[in-house]
N, C-alpha and C positions, 0 to 999 in steps of 0.2 A: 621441310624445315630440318635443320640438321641437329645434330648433337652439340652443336656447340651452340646455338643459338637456343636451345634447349636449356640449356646449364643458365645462361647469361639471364634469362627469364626465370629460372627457379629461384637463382641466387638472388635478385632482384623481388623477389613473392617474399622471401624469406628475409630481406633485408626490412619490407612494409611490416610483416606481420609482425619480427622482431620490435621495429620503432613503437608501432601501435601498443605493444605490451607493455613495453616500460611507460608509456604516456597512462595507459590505462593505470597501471598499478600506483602511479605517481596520484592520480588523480582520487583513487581510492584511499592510498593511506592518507592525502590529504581532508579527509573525512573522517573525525573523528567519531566511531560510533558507541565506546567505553570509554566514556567522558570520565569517570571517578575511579583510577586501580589502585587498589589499597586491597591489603591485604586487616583484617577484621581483628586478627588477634594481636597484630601488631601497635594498635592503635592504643594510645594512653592518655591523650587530650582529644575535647574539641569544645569548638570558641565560637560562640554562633551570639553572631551580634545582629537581632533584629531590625527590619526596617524602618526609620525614625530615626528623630533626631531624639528625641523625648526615651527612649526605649535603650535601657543600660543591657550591656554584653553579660554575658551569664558564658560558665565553665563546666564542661562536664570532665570528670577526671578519675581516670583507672586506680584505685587502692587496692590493697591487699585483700579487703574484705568485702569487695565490692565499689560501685563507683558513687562520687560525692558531688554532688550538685552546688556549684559556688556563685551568686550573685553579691554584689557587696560585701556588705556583713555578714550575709548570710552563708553558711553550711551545711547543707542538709544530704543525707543518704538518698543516691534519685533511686528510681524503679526500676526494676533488673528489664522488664518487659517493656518499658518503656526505650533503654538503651539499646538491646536485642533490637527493636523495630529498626528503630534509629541508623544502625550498623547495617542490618539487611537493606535497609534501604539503601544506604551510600554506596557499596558495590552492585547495585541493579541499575544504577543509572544508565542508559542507553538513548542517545540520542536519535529523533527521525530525519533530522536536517540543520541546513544553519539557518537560520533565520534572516541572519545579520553579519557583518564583514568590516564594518567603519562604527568608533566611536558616535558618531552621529545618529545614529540609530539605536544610541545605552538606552537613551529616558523613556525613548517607546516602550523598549521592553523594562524598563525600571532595574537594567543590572549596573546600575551606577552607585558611586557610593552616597548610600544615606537612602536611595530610593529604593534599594532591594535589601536582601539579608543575606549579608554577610558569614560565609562557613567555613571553619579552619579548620584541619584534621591532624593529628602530631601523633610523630612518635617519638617518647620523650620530649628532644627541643628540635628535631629535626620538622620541620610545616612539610606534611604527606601530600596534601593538595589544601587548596585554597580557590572557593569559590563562590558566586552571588546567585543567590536566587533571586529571579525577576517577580513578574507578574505572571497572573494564571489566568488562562482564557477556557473558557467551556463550549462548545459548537452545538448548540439547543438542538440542530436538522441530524446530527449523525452522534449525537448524546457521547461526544468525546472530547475528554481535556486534554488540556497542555497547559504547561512550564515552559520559564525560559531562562537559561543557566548560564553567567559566561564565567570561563577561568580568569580569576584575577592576574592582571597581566599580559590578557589575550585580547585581542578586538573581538573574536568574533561570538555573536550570541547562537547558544544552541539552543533548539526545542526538542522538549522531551513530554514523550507520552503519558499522559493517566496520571492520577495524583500525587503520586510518587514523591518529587520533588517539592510538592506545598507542603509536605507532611515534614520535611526537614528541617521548616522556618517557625517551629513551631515557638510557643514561650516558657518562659524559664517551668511553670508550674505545669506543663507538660511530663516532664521529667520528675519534677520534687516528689518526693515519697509523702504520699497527705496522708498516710495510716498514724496514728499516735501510740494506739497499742496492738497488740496481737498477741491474745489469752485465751489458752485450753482449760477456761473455768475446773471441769472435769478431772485436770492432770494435775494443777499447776497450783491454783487458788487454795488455801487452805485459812484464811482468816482475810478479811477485810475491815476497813473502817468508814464512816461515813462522818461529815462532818458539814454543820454550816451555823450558820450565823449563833442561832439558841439551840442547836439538836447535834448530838453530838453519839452515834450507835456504831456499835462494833457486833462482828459478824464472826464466828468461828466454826469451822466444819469439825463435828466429831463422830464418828462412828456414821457416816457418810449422811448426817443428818446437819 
C-alpha cells in the first residue's frame, strides 16, 4: 500500500472520529445535568406556590435585616436555617436522566400546573429560574428516592436523586420564625409582671435576688 492511499485512509479515520465528536458532544450538552445555576447570594426573592388549587403562594424575601416570610396578610421573619437549607438545596440540584420529553407525560409526573409546586427564584425583578416540582417516588428493593422537576417553559421532565427536591415544596410554616421570644433571663430580665383575670403580681430582681 502506498503513501498515498495511506494518507486517504487516515484522513478518512480522522474525518469518522472528528464527526463522532461533535455528535457525542452535541448529545451530552443536550443533557442537562445542573438543572438549577443560580448563584446563592444573588438571590433576593422566591415564590413558591404549592401544589393545589386550595393552597395560596407564599414569598420569601431578602431584607436588610434578614429575610421576611409573606403569605397574605401575613409578615413574619422566616428562619435564617431554614432559608440557608433552602438555598443549598437549590444549587445541588443534579439531575440522573430525563424522564420525559412530550407534554403528555406532565400529569404522570405531576409537573403541570396546579399538580406540582411551583418555584420562582429572582434577582430583584429579574425570574433567575423558574421551575415545578413533580411527585416523588421511593424504590422500597434499592431504598432510593427520586423527584421529578420540569423547567417551566421546557417539555422535558427530569429526575433527580434523594430528597432533595421534595424538601423545596415545602409550606409557608416551613419557613415562618414560630419563636415569639428569646430572653437571657440572666442578662436581660430585671423586673417582670404577671397579670390575669383577679391576680395581678410583679416581680423585681434586686441585689440578684
Amino acid at each position: 500500500m502506498n503513501n498515498k492511499n495511506l494518507l486517504i485512509i487516515f484522513l478518512v479515520l480522522l474525518a469518522i472520529y472528528g464527526l463522532s465528536s461533535i455528535f457525542s458532544s452535541k448529545k451530552e450538552r443536550s443533557f442537562k445535568t445542573e438543572l438549577i445555576e443560580i448563584d446563592s447570594s444573588e438571590v433576593t426573592t422566591i415564590i413558591i406556590n404549592p401544589k393545589g388549587e386550595e393552597n395560596e403562594a407564599y414569598t420569601l424575601k431578602r431584607e436588610d435585616n434578614g429575610w421576611i416570610a409573606s403569605k397574605g396578610d401575613i409578615n413574619t421573619r422566616a428562619t435564617k436555617s431554614a432559608i440557608d437549607a433552602l438555598l443549598s438545596n437549590l444549587v445541588q440540584i443534579k439531575t440522573s436522566r430525563i424522564a420525559a420529553k412530550s407534554p403528555e407525560k406532565w400529569s404522570e409526573y405531576e409537573v403541570e400546573g396546579g399538580a406540582g409546586s411551583q418555584i420562582q427564584v429572582l434577582k430583584n425583578e429579574k425570574v433567575l429560574e423558574d421551575f415545578i416540582v413533580g411527585r416523588f417516588s421511593f424504590n422500597q428493593q434499592n431504598r432510593s428516592a427520586t423527584s421529578f422537576i420540569r423547567l417551566n417553559g421546557q417539555d422535558e421532565v427530569y429526575a433527580v436523586d434523594g430528597f432533595m427536591a421534595m424538601t423545596l415544596a415545602q409550606g409557608f410554616d416551613s419557613y415562618r420564625n414560630k419563636e415569639l421570644l428569646r430572653l437571657a433571663p440572666e442578662m436581660e430580665i430585671t423586673e417582670f409582671s404577671f397579670q390575669s383575670q383577679d391576680t395581678s403580681l410583679n416581680f423585681l430582681l434586686q441585689d440578684g435576688q
